[in-house]
Backbone as a printed PyTorch tensor [residue, N CA C, xyz], in Angstrom:
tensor([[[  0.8510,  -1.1940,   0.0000],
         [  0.0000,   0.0000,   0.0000],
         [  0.8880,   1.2460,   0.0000]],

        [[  0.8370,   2.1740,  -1.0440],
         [  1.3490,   3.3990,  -0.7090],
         [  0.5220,   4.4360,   0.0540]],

        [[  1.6650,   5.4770,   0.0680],
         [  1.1890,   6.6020,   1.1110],
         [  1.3200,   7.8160,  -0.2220]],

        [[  1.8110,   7.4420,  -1.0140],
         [  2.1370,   8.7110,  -2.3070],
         [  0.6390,   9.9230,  -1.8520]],

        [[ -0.3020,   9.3670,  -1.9530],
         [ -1.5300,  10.5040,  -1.5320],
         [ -1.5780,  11.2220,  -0.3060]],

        [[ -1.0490,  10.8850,   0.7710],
         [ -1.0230,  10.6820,   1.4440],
         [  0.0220,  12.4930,   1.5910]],

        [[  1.1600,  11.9860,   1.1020],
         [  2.3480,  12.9310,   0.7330],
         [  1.6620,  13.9910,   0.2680]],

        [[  1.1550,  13.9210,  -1.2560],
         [  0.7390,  14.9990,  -1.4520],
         [ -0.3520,  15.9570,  -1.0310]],

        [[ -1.3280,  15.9230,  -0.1320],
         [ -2.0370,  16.4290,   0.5710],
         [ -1.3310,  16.7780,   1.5080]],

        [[  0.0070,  16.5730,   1.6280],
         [  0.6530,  17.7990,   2.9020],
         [  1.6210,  18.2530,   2.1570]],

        [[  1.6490,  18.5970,   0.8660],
         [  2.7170,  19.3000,   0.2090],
         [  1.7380,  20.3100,  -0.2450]],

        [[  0.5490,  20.5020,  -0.2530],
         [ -0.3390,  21.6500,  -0.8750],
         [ -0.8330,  22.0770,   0.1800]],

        [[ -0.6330,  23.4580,   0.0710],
         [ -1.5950,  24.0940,   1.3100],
         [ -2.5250,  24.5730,   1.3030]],

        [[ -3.2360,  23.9900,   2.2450],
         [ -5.1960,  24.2650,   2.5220],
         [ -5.3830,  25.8990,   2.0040]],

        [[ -6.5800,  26.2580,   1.1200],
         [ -7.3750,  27.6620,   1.2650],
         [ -7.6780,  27.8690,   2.2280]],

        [[ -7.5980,  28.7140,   3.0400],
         [ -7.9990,  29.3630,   3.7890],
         [ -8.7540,  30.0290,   3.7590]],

        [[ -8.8860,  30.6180,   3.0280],
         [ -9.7200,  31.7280,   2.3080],
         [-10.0970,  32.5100,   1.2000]],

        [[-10.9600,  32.3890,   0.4900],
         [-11.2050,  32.9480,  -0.9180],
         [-11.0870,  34.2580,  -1.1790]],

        [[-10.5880,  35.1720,  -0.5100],
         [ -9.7580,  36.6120,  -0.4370],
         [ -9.0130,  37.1470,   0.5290]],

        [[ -8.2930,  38.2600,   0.2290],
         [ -7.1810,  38.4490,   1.1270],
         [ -7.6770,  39.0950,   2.1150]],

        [[ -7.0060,  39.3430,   3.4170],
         [ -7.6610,  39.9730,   4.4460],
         [ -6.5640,  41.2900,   4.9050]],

        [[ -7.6730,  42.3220,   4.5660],
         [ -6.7550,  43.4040,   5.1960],
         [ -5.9110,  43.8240,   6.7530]],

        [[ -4.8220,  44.0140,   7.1110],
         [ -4.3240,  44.2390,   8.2270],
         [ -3.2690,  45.1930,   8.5590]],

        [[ -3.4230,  45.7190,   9.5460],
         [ -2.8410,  46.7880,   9.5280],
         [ -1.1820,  46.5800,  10.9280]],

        [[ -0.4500,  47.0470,  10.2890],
         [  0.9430,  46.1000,  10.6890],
         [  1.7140,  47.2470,  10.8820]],

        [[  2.6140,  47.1000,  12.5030],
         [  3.2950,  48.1550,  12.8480],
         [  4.6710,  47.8010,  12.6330]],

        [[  5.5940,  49.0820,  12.1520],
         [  6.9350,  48.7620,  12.5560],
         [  7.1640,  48.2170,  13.9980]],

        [[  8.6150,  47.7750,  13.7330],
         [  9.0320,  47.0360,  15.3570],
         [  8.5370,  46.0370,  15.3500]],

        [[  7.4860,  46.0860,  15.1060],
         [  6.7990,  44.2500,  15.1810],
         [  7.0630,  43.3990,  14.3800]],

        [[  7.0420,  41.9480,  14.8210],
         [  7.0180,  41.0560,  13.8280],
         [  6.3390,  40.2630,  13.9910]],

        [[  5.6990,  39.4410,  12.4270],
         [  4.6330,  38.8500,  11.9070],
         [  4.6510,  37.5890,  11.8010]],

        [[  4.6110,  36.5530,  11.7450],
         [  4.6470,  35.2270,  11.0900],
         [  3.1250,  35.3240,  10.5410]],

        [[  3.1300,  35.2550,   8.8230],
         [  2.2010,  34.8730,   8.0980],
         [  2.2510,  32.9860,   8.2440]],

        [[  0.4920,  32.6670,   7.9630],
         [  0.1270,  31.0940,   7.9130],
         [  0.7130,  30.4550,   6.4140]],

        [[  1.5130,  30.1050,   5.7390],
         [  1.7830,  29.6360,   4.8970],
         [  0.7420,  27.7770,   4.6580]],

        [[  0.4290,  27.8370,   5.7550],
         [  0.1050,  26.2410,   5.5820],
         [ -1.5800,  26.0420,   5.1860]],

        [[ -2.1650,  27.4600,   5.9020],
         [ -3.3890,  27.2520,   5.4560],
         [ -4.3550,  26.4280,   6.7790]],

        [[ -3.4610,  26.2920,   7.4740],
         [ -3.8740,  25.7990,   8.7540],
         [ -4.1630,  25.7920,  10.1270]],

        [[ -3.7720,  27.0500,   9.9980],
         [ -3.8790,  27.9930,  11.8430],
         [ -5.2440,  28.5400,  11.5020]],

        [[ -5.7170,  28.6740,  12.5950],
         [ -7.0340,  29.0290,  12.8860],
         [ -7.0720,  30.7480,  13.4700]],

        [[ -5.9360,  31.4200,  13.3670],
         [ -5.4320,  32.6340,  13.2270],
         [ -4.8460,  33.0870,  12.6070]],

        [[ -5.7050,  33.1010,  10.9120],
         [ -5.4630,  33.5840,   9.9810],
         [ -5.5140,  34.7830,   9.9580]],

        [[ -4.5370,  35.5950,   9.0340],
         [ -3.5830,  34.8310,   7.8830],
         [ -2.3690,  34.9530,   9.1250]],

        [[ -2.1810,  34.6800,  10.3290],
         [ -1.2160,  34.3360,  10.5930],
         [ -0.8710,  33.0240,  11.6330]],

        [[  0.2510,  32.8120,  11.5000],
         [  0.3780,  31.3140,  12.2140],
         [  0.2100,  31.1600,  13.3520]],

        [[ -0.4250,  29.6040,  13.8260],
         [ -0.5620,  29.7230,  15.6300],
         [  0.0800,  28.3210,  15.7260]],

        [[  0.8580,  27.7380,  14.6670],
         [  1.9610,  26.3300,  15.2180],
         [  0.9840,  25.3170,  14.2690]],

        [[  0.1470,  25.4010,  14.0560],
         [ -0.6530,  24.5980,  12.8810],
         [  0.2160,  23.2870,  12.3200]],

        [[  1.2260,  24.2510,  11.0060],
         [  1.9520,  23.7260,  10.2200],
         [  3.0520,  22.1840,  10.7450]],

        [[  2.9410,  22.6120,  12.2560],
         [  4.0550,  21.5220,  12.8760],
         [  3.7360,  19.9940,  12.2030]],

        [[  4.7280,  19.4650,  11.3190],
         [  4.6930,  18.2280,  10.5700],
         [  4.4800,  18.1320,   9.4010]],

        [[  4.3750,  19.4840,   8.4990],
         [  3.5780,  19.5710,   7.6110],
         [  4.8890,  19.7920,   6.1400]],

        [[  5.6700,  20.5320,   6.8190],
         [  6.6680,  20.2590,   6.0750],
         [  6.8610,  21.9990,   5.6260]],

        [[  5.6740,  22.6060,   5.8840],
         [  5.7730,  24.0310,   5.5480],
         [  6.2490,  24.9040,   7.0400]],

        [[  6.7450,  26.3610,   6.7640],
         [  7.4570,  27.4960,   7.8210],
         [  6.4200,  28.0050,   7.5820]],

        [[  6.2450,  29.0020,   8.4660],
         [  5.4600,  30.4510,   8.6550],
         [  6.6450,  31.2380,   7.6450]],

        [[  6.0700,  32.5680,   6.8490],
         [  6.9540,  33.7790,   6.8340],
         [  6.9820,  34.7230,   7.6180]],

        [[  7.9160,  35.3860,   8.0360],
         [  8.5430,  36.2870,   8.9800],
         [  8.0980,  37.7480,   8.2530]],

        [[  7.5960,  38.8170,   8.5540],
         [  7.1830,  40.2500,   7.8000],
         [  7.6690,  41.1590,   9.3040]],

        [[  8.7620,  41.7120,   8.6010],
         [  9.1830,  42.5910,   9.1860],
         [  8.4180,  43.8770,   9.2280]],

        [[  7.5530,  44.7200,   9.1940],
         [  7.2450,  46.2480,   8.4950],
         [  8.2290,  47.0630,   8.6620]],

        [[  8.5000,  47.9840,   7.9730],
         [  8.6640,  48.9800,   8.5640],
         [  8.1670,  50.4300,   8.3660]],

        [[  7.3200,  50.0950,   8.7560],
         [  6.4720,  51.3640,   9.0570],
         [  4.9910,  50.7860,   8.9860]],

        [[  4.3240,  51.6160,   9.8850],
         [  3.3270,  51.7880,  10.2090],
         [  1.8640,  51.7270,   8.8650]],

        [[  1.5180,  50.4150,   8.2270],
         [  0.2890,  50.5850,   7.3160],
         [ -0.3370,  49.3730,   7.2140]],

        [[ -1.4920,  49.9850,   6.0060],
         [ -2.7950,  48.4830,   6.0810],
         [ -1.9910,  47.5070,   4.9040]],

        [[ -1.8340,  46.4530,   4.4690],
         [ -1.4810,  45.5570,   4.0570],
         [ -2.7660,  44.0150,   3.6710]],

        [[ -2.4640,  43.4110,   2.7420],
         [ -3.7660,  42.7090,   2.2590],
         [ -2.7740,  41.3010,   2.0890]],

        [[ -3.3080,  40.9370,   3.1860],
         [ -2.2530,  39.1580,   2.9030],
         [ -3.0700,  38.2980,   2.4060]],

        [[ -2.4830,  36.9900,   1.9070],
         [ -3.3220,  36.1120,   1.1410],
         [ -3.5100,  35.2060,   2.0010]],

        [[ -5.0230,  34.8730,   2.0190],
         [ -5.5980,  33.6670,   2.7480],
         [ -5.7010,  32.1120,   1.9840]],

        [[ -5.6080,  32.3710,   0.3690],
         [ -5.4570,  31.2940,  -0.6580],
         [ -4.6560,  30.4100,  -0.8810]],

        [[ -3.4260,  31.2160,  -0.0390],
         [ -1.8620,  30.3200,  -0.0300],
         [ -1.5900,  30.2910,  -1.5440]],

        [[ -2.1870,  30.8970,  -2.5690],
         [ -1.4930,  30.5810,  -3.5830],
         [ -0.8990,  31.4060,  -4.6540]],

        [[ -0.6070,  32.2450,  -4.0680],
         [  0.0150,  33.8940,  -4.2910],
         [  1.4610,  33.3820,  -4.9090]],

        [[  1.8320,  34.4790,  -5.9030],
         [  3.6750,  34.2730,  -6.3630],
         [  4.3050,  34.8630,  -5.6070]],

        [[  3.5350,  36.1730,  -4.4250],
         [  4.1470,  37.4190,  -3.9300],
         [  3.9670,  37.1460,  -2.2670]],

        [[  4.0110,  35.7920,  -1.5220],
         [  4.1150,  35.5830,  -0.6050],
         [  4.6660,  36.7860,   0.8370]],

        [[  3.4220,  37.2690,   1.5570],
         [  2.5370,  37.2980,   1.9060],
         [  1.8320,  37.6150,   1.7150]],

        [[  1.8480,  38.4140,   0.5440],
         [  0.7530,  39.7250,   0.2490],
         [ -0.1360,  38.8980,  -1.1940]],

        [[ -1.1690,  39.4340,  -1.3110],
         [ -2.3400,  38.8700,  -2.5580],
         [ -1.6920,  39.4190,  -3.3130]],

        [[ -1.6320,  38.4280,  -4.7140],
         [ -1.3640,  39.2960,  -5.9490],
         [ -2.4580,  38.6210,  -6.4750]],

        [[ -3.9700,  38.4410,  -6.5050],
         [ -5.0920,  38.5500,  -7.1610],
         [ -5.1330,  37.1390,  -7.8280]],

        [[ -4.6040,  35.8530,  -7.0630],
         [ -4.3350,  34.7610,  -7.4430],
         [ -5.8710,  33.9930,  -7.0330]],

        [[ -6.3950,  34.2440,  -5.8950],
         [ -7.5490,  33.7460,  -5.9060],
         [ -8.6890,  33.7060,  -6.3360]],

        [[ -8.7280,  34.3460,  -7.4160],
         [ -9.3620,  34.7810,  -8.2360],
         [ -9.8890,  34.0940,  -9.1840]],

        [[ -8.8050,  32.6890,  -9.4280],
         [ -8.5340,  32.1440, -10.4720],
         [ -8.7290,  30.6920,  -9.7280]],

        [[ -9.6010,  30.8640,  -8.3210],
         [ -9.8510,  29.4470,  -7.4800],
         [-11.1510,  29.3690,  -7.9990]],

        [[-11.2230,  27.7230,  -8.0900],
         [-12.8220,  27.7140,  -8.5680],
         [-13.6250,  27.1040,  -7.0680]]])
């Protein structure tokens, strides 16, 4: 019996969400975006991903503004939407 399916359902990461969610992000702080699609404190990570084979990304700001991250996971411009979900059916 293989596991090949098995594999690939943790190499793709879950939608989260069918648009991006606006947030507003201070310098000094730092972010870990959900890359996995799996924290339940979207779009950012709460340890979800552990086993999954995917990291959180790290978003430094600097400076003080609103920002539109992707909840689709399937962005080229990781964290931010580049209008990829669009194209989810």
């Amino acid at each position: 019996m293989s596991n090949e399916g098995d594999h690939s359902a943790m190499s793709q990461a879950r939608v989260a969400g069918r648009e991006p969610m606006g947030v507003e992000v201070e310098a000094g702080k730092v972010y870990f975006w959900c890359a996995c699609g799996r924290s339940a404190k979207q779009p950012f990570c709460d340890g979800s991903h552990k086993g999954t084979g995917f990291a959180p990304l790290k978003l430094e700001p600097e400076a003080v503004r609103k920002v539109f991250l992707c909840c689709c996971k399937q962005t080229g411009n990781p964290p931010f939407c580049d209008g990829s979900h669009k194209a989810l059916i």
